[in-house]
mmCIF file as gemmi writes it, N, C-alpha and C atoms, coordinates in Angstrom:
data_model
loop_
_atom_site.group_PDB
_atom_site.id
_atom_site.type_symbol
_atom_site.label_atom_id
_atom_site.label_alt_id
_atom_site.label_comp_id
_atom_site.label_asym_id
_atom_site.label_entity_id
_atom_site.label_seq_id
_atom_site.pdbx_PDB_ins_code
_atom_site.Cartn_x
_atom_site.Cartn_y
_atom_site.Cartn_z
_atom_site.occupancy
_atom_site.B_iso_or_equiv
_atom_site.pdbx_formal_charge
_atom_site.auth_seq_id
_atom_site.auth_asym_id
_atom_site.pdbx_PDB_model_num
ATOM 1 N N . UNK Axp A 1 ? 88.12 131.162 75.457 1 0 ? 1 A 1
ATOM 2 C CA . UNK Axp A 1 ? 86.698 131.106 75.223 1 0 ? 1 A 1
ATOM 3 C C . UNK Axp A 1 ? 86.005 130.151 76.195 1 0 ? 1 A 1
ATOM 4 N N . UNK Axp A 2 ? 86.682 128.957 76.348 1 0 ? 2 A 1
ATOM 5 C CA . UNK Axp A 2 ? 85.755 128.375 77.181 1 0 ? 2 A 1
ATOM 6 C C . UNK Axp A 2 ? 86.407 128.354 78.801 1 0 ? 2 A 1
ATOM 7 N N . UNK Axp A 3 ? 87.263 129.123 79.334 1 0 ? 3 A 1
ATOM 8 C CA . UNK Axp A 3 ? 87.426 129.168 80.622 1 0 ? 3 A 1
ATOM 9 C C . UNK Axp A 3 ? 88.451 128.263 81.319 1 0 ? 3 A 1
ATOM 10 N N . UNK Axp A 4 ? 89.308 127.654 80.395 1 0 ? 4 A 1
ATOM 11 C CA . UNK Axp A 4 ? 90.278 126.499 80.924 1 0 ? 4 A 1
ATOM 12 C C . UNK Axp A 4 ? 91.66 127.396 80.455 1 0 ? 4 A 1
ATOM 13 N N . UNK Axp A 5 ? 92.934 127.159 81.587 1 0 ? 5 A 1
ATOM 14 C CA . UNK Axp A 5 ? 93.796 128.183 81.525 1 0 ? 5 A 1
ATOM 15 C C . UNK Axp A 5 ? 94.588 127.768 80.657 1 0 ? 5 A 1
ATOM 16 N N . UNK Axp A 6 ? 94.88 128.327 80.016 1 0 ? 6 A 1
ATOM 17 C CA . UNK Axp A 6 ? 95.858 128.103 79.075 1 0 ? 6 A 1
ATOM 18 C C . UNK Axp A 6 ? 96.833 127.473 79.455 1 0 ? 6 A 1
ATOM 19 N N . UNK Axp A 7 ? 97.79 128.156 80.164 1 0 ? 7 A 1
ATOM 20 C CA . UNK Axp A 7 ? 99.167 126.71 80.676 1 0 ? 7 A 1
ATOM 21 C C . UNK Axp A 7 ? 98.628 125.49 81.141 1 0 ? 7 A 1
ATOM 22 N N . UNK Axp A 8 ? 97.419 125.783 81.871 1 0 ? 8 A 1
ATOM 23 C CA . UNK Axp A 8 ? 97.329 123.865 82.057 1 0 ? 8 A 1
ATOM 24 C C . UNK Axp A 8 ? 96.346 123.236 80.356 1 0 ? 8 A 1
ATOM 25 N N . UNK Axp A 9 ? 95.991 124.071 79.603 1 0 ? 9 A 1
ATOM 26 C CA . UNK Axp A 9 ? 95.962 123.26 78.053 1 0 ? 9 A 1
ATOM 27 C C . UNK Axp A 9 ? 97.488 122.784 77.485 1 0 ? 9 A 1
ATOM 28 N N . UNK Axp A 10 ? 98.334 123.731 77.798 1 0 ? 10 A 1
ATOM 29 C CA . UNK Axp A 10 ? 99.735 123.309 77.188 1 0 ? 10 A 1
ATOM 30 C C . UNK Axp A 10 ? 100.429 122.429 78.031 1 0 ? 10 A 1
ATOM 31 N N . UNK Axp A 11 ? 100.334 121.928 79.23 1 0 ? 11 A 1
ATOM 32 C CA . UNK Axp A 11 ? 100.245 120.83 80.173 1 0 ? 11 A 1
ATOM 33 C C . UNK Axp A 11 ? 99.999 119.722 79.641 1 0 ? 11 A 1
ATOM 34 N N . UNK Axp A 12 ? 98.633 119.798 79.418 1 0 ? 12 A 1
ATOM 35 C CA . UNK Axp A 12 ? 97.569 118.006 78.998 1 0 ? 12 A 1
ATOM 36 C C . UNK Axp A 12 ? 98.378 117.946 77.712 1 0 ? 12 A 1
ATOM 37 N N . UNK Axp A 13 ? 98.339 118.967 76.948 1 0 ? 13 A 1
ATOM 38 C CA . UNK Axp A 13 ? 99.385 119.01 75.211 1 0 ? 13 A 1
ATOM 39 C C . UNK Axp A 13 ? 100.556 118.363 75.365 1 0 ? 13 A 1
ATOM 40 N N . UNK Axp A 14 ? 101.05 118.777 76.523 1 0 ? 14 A 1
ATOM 41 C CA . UNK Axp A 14 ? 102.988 118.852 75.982 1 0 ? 14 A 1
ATOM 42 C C . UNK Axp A 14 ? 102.588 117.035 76.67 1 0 ? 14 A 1
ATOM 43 N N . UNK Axp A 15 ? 101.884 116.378 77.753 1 0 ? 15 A 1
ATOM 44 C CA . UNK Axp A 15 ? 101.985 115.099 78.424 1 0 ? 15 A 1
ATOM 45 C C . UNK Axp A 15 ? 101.016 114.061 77.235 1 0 ? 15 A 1
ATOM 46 N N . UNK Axp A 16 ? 99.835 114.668 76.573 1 0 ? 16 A 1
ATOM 47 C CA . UNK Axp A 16 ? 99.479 113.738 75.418 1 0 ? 16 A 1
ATOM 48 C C . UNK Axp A 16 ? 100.388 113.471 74.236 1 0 ? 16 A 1
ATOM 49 N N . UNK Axp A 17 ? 101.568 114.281 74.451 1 0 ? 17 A 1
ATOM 50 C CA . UNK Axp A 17 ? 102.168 113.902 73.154 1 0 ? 17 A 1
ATOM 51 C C . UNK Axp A 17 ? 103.544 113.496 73.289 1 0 ? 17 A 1
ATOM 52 N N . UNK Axp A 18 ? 103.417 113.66 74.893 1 0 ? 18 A 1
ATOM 53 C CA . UNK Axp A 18 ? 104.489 112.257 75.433 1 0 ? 18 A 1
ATOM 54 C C . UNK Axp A 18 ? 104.355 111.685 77.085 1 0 ? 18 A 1
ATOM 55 N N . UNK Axp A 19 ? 103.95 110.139 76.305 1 0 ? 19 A 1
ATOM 56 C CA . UNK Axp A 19 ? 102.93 109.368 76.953 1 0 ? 19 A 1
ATOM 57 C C . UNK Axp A 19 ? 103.687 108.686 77.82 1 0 ? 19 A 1
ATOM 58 N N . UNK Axp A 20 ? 105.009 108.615 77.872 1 0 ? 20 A 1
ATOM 59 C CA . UNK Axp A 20 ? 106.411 108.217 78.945 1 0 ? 20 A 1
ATOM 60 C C . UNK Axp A 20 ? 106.039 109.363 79.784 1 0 ? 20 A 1
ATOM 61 N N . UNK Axp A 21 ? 105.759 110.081 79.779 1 0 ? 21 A 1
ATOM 62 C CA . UNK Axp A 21 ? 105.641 111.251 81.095 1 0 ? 21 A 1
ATOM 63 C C . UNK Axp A 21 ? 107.017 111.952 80.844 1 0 ? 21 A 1
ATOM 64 N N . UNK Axp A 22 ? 106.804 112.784 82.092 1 0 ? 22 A 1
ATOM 65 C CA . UNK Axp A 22 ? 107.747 114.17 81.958 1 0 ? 22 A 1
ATOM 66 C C . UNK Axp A 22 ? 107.77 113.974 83.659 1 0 ? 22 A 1
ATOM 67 N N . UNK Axp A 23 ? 108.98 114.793 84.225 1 0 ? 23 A 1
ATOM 68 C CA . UNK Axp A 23 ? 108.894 116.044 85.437 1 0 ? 23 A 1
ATOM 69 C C . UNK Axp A 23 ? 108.631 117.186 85.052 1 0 ? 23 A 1
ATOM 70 N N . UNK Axp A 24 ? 108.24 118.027 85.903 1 0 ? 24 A 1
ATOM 71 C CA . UNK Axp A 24 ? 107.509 119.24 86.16 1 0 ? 24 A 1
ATOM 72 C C . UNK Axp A 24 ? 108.774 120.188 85.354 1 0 ? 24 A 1
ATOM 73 N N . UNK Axp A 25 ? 109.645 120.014 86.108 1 0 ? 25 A 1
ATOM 74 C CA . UNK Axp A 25 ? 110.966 121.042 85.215 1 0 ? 25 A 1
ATOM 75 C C . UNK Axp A 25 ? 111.199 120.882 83.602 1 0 ? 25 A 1
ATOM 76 N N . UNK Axp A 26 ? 110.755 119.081 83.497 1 0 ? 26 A 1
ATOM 77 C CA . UNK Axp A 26 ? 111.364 118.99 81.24 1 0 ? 26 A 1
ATOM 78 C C . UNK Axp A 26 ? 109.876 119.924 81.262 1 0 ? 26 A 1
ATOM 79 N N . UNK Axp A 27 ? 108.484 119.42 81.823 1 0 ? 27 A 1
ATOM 80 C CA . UNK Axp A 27 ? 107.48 120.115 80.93 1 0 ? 27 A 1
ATOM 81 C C . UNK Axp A 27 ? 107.547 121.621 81.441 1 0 ? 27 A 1
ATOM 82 N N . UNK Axp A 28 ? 108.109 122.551 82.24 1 0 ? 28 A 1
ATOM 83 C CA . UNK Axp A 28 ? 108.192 123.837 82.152 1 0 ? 28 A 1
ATOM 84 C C . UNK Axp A 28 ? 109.261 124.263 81.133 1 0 ? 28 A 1
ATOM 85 N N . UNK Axp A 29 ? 110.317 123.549 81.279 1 0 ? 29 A 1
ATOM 86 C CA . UNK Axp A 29 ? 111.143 124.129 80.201 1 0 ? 29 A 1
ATOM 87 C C . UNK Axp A 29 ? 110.675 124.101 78.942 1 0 ? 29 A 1
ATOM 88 N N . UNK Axp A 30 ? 109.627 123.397 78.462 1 0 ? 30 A 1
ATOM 89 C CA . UNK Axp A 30 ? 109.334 122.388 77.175 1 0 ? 30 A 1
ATOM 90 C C . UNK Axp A 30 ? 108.493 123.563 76.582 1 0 ? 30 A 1
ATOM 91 N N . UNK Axp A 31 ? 107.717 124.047 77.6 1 0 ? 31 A 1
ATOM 92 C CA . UNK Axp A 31 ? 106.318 124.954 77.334 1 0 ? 31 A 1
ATOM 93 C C . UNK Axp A 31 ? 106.692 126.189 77.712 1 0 ? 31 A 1
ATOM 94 N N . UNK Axp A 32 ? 108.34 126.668 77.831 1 0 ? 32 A 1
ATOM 95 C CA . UNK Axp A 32 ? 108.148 128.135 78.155 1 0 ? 32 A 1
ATOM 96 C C . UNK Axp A 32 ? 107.43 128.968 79.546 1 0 ? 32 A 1
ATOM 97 N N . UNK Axp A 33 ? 107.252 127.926 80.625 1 0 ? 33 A 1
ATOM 98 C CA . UNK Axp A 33 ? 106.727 128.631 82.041 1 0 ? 33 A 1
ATOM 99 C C . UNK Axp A 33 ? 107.784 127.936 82.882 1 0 ? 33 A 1
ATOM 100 N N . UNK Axp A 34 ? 107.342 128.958 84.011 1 0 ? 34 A 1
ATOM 101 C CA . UNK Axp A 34 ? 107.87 129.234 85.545 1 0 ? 34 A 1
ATOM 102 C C . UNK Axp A 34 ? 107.429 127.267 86.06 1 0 ? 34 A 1
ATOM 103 N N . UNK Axp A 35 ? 108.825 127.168 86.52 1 0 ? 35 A 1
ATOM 104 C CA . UNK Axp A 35 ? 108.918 125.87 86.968 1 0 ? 35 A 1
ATOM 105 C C . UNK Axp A 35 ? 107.648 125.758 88.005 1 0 ? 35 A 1
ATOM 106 N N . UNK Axp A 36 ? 107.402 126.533 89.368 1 0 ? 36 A 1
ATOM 107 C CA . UNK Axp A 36 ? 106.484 126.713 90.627 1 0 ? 36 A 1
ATOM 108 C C . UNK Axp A 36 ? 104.966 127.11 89.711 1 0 ? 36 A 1
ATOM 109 N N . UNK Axp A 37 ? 104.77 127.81 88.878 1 0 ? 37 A 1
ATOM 110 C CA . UNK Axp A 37 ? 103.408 127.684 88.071 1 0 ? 37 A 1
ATOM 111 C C . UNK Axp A 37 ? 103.364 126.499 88.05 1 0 ? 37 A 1
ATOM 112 N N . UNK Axp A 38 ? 104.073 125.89 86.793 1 0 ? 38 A 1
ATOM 113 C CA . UNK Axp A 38 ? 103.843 124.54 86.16 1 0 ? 38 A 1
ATOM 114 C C . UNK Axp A 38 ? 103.534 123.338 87.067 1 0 ? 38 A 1
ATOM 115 N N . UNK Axp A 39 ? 104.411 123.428 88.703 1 0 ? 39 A 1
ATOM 116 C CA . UNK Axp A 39 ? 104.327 122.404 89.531 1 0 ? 39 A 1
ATOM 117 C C . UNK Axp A 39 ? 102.736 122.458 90.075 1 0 ? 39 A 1
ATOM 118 N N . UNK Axp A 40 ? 102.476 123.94 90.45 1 0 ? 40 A 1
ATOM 119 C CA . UNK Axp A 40 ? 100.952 124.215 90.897 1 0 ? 40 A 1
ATOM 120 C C . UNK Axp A 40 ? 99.74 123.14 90.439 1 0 ? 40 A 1
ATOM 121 N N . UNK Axp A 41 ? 100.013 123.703 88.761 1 0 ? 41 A 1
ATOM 122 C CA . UNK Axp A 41 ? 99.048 123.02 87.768 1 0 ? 41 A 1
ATOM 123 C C . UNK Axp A 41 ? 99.131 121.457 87.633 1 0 ? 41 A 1
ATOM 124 N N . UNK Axp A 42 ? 100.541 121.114 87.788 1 0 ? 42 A 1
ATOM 125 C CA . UNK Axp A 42 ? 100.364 119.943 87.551 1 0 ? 42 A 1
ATOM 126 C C . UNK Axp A 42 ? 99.158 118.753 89.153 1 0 ? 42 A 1
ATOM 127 N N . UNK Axp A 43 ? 99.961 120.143 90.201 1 0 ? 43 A 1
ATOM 128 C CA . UNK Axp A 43 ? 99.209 119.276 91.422 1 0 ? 43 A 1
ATOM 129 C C . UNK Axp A 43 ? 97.798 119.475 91.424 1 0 ? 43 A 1
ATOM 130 N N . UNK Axp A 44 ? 97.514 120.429 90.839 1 0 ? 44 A 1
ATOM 131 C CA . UNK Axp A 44 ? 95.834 120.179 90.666 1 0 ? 44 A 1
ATOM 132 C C . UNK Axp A 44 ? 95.542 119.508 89.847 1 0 ? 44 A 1
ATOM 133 N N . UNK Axp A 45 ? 95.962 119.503 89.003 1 0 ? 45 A 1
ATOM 134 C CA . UNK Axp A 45 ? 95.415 118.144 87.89 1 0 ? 45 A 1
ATOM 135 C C . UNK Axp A 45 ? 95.645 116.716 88.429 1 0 ? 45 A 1
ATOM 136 N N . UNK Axp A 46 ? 96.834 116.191 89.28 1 0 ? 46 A 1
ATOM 137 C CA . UNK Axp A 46 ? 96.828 115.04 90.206 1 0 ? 46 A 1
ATOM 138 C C . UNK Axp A 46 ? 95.418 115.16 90.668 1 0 ? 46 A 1
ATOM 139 N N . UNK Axp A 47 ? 95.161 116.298 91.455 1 0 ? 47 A 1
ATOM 140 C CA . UNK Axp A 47 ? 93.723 116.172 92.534 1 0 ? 47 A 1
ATOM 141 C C . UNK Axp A 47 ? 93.333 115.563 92.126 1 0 ? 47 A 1
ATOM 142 N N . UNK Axp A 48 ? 92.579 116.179 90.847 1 0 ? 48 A 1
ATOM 143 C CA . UNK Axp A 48 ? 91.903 116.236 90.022 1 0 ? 48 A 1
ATOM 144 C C . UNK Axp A 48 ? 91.667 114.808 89.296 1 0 ? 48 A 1
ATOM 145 N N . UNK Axp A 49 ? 92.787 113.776 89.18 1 0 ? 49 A 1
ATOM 146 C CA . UNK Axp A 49 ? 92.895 112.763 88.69 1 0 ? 49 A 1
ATOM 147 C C . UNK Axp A 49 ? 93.18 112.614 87.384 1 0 ? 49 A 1
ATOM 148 N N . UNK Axp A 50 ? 93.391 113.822 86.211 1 0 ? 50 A 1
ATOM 149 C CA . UNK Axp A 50 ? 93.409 114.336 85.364 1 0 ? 50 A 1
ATOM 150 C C . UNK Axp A 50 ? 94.994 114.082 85.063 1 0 ? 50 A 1
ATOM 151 N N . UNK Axp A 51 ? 95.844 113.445 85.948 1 0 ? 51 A 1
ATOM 152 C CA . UNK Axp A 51 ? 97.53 113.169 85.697 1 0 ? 51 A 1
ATOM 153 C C . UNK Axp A 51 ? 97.681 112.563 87.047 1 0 ? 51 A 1
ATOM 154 N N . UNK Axp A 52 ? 98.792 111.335 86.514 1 0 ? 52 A 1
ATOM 155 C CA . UNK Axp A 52 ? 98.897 110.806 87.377 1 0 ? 52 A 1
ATOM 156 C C . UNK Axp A 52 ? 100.472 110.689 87.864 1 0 ? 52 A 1
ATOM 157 N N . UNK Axp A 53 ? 100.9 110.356 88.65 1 0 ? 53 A 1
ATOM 158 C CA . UNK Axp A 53 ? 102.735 110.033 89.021 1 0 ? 53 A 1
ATOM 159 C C . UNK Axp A 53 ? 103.229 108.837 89.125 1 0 ? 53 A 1
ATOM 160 N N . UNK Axp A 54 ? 104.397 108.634 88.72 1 0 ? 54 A 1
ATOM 161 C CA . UNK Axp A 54 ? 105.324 107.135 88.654 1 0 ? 54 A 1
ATOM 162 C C . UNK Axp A 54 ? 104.672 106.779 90.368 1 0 ? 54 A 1
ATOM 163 N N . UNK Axp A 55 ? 104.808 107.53 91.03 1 0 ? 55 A 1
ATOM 164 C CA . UNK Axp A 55 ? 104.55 106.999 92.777 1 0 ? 55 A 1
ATOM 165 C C . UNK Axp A 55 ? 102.642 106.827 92.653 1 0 ? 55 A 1
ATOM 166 N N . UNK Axp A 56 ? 101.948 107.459 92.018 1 0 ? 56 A 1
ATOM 167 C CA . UNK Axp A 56 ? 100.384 106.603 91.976 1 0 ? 56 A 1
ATOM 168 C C . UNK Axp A 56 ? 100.514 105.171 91.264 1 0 ? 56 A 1
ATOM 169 N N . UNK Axp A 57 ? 101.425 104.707 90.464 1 0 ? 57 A 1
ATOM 170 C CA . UNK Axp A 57 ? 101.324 103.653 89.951 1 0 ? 57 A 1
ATOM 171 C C . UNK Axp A 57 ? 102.522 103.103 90.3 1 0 ? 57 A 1
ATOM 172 N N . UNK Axp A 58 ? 103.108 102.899 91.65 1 0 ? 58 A 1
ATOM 173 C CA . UNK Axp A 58 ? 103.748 102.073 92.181 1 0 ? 58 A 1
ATOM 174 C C . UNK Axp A 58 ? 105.578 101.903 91.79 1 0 ? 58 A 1
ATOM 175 N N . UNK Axp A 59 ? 105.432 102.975 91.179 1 0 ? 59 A 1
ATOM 176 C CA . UNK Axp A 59 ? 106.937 102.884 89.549 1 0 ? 59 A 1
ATOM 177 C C . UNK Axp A 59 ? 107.678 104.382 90.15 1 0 ? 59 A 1
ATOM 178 N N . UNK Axp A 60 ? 107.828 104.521 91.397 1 0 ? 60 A 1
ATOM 179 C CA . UNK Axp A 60 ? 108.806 105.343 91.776 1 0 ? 60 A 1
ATOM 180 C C . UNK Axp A 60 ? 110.249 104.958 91.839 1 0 ? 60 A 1
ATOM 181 N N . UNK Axp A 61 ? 110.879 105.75 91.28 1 0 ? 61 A 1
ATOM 182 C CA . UNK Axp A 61 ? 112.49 105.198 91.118 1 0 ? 61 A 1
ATOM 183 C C . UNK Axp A 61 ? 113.692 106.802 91.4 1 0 ? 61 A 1
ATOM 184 N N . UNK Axp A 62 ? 113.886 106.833 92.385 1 0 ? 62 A 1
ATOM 185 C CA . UNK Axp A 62 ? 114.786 108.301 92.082 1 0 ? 62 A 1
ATOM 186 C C . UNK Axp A 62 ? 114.021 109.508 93.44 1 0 ? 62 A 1
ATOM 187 N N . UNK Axp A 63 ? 114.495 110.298 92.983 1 0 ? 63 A 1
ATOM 188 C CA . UNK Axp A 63 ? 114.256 111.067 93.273 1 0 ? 63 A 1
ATOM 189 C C . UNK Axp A 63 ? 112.902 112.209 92.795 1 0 ? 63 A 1
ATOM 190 N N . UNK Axp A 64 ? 113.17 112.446 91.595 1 0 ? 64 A 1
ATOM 191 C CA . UNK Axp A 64 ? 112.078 112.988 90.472 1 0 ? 64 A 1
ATOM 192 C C . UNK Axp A 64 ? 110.525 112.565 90.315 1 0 ? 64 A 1
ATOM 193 N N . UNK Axp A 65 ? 109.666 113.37 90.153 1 0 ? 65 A 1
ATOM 194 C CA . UNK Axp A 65 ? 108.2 112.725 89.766 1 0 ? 65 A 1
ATOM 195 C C . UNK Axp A 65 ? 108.107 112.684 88.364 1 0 ? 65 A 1
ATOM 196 N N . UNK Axp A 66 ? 107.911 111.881 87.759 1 0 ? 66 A 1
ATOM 197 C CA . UNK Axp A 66 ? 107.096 111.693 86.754 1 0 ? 66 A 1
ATOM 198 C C . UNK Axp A 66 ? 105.325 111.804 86.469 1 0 ? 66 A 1
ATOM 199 N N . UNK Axp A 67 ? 105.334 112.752 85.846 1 0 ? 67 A 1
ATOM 200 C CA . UNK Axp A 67 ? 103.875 113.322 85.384 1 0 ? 67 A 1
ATOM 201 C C . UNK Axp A 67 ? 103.737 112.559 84.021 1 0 ? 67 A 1
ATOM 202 N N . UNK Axp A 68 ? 101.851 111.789 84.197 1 0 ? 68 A 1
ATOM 203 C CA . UNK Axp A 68 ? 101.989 111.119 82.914 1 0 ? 68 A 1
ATOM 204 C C . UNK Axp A 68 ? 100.519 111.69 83.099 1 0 ? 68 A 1
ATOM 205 N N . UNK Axp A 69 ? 99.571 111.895 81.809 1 0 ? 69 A 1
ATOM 206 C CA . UNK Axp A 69 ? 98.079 111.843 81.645 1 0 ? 69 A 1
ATOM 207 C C . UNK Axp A 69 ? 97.511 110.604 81.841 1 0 ? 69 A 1
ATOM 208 N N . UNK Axp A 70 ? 96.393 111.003 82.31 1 0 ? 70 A 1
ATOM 209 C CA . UNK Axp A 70 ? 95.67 109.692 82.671 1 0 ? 70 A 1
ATOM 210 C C . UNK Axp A 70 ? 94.28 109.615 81.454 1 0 ? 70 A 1
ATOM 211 N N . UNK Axp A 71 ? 94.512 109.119 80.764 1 0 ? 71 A 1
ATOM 212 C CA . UNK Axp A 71 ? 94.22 109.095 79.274 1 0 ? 71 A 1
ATOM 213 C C . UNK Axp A 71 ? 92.376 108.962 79.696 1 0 ? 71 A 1
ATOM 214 N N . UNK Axp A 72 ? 91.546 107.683 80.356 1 0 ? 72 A 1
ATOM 215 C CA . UNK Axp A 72 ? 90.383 107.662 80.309 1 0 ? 72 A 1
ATOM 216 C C . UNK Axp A 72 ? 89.947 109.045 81.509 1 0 ? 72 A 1
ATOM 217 N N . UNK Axp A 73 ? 89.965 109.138 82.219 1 0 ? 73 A 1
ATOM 218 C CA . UNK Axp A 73 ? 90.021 110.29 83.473 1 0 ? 73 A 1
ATOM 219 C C . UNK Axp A 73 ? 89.742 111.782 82.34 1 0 ? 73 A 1
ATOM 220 N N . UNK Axp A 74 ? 90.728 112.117 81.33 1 0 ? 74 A 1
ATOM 221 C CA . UNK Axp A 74 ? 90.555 113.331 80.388 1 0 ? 74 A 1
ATOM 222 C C . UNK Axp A 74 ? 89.509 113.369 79.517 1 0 ? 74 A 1
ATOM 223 N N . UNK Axp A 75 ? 88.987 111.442 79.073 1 0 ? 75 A 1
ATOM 224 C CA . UNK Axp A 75 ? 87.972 111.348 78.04 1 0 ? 75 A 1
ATOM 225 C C . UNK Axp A 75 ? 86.888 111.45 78.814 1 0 ? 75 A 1
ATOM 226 N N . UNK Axp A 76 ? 86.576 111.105 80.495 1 0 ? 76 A 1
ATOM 227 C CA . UNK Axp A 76 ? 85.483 111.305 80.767 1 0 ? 76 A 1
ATOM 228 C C . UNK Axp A 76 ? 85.483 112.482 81.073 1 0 ? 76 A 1
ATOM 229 N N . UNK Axp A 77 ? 86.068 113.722 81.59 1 0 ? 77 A 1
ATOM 230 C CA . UNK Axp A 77 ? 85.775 115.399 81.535 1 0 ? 77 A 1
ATOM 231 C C . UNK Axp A 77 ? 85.154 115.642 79.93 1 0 ? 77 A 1
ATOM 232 N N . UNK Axp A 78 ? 86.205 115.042 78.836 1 0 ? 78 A 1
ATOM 233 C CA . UNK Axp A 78 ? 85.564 115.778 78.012 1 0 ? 78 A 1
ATOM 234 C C . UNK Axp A 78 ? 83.964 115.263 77.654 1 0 ? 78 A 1
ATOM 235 N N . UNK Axp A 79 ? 83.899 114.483 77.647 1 0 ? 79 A 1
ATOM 236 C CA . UNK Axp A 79 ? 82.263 113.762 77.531 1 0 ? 79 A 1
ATOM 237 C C . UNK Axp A 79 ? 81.738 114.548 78.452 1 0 ? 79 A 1
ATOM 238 N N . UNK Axp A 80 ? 81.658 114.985 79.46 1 0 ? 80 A 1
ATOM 239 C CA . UNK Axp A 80 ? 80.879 115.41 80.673 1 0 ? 80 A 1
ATOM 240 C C . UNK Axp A 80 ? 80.946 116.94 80.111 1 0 ? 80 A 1
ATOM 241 N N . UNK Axp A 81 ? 81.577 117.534 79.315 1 0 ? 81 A 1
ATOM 242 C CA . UNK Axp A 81 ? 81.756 119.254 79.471 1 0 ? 81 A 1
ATOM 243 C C . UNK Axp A 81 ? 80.869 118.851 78.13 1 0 ? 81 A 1
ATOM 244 N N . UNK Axp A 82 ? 81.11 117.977 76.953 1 0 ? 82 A 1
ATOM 245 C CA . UNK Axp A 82 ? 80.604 117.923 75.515 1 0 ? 82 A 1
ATOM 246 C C . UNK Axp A 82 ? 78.901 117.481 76.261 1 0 ? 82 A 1
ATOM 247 N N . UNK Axp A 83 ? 78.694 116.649 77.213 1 0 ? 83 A 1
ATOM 248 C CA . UNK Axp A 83 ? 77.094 116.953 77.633 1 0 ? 83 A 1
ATOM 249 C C . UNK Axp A 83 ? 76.498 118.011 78.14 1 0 ? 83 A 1
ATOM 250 N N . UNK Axp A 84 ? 77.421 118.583 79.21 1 0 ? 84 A 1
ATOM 251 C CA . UNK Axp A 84 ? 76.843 119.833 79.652 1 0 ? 84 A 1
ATOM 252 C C . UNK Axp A 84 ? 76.594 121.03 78.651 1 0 ? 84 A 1
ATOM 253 N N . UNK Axp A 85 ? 77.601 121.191 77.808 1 0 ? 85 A 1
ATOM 254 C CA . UNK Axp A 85 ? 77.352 122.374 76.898 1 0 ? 85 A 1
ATOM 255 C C . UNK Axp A 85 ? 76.424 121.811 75.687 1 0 ? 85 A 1
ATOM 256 N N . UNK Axp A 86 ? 76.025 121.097 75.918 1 0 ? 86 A 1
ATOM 257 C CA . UNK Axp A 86 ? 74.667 120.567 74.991 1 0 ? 86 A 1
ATOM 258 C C . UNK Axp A 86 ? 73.194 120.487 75.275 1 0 ? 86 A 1
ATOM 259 N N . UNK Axp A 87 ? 73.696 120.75 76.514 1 0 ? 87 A 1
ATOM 260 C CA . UNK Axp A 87 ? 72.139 120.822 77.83 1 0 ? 87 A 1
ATOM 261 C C . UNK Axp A 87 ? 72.166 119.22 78.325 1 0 ? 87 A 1
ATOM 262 N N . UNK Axp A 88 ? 72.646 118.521 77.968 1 0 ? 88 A 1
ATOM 263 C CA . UNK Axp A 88 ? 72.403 117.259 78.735 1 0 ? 88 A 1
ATOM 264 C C . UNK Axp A 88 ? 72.595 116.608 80.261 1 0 ? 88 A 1
Protein backbone atom coordinates (compact mmCIF):
# COMPACT_ATOMS: atom_id res chain seq x y z
CA UNK A 1 0.00 0.00 0.00
CA UNK A 2 2.37 2.48 0.67
CA UNK A 3 5.19 1.69 -1.92
CA UNK A 4 8.14 0.37 0.28
CA UNK A 5 9.36 -3.20 -0.90
CA UNK A 6 8.64 -5.66 1.02
CA UNK A 7 12.07 -7.52 1.48
CA UNK A 8 13.67 -4.39 2.49
CA UNK A 9 10.49 -4.10 5.34
CA UNK A 10 11.64 -7.65 6.37
CA UNK A 11 15.29 -6.25 6.38
CA UNK A 12 14.67 -3.12 8.90
CA UNK A 13 12.32 -6.19 10.83
CA UNK A 14 14.65 -9.04 10.94
CA UNK A 15 17.87 -5.97 12.05
CA UNK A 16 15.26 -4.10 14.68
CA UNK A 17 14.84 -7.15 16.37
CA UNK A 18 18.42 -7.86 16.46
CA UNK A 19 20.26 -4.91 17.44
CA UNK A 20 23.93 -6.91 17.50
CA UNK A 21 23.50 -6.84 13.73
CA UNK A 22 23.59 -9.59 11.26
CA UNK A 23 25.63 -10.35 7.76
CA UNK A 24 23.81 -10.22 4.70
CA UNK A 25 23.84 -14.22 4.42
CA UNK A 26 22.28 -14.88 8.58
CA UNK A 27 19.63 -12.04 7.41
CA UNK A 28 18.90 -13.80 3.91
CA UNK A 29 18.76 -17.04 5.35
CA UNK A 30 16.66 -15.64 8.36
CA UNK A 31 14.01 -14.00 5.92
CA UNK A 32 13.80 -16.63 3.24
CA UNK A 33 15.62 -14.48 0.18
CA UNK A 34 18.33 -14.71 -2.38
CA UNK A 35 21.60 -13.87 -0.62
CA UNK A 36 22.60 -11.04 -3.94
CA UNK A 37 18.82 -9.49 -3.44
CA UNK A 38 19.31 -9.15 0.21
CA UNK A 39 23.05 -7.75 -0.28
CA UNK A 40 21.47 -5.15 -2.98
CA UNK A 41 18.97 -3.91 -0.32
CA UNK A 42 21.05 -3.88 2.31
CA UNK A 43 23.59 -1.50 0.16
CA UNK A 44 20.99 0.86 -0.49
CA UNK A 45 19.88 1.24 2.78
CA UNK A 46 23.81 1.92 3.81
CA UNK A 47 23.40 4.84 1.04
CA UNK A 48 20.72 5.67 2.37
CA UNK A 49 22.06 5.82 5.97
CA UNK A 50 19.12 3.79 7.00
CA UNK A 51 21.92 0.77 8.22
CA UNK A 52 25.00 1.01 9.10
CA UNK A 53 28.38 -1.55 9.14
CA UNK A 54 30.86 -2.74 11.91
CA UNK A 55 33.49 -0.84 9.25
CA UNK A 56 31.16 2.72 9.51
CA UNK A 57 31.70 2.50 13.16
CA UNK A 58 35.26 1.67 13.24
CA UNK A 59 34.48 -2.19 14.75
CA UNK A 60 35.66 -4.16 11.72
CA UNK A 61 37.02 -7.50 12.75
CA UNK A 62 37.17 -10.46 10.10
CA UNK A 63 36.32 -10.77 7.18
CA UNK A 64 32.30 -10.45 7.25
CA UNK A 65 30.10 -7.17 7.38
CA UNK A 66 27.98 -6.66 9.94
CA UNK A 67 24.63 -4.90 9.16
CA UNK A 68 23.13 -3.09 12.16
CA UNK A 69 20.00 -0.34 11.90
CA UNK A 70 20.71 2.92 12.54
CA UNK A 71 17.92 3.44 14.98
CA UNK A 72 17.59 7.65 14.87
CA UNK A 73 18.29 7.82 10.81
CA UNK A 74 14.77 5.25 10.58
CA UNK A 75 12.91 7.62 13.23
CA UNK A 76 13.69 10.59 11.18
CA UNK A 77 12.23 8.91 7.64
CA UNK A 78 9.44 7.93 9.59
CA UNK A 79 8.58 11.48 10.97
CA UNK A 80 9.30 12.92 7.52
CA UNK A 81 6.85 10.27 5.52
CA UNK A 82 4.20 10.67 8.92
CA UNK A 83 4.54 14.72 7.81
CA UNK A 84 4.35 14.36 4.31
CA UNK A 85 1.31 12.11 4.23
CA UNK A 86 -0.37 14.63 6.46
CA UNK A 87 0.31 17.54 4.10
CA UNK A 88 2.94 19.00 6.23
Amino acid sequence: MLGINPLRTEIIRYLAQHPDGATSGTIARAIGAEYRTVYGHLRQLVEANGVLTDGDTGNRKGQWVIYRLNPPALEMAQDEYRRYTAGN
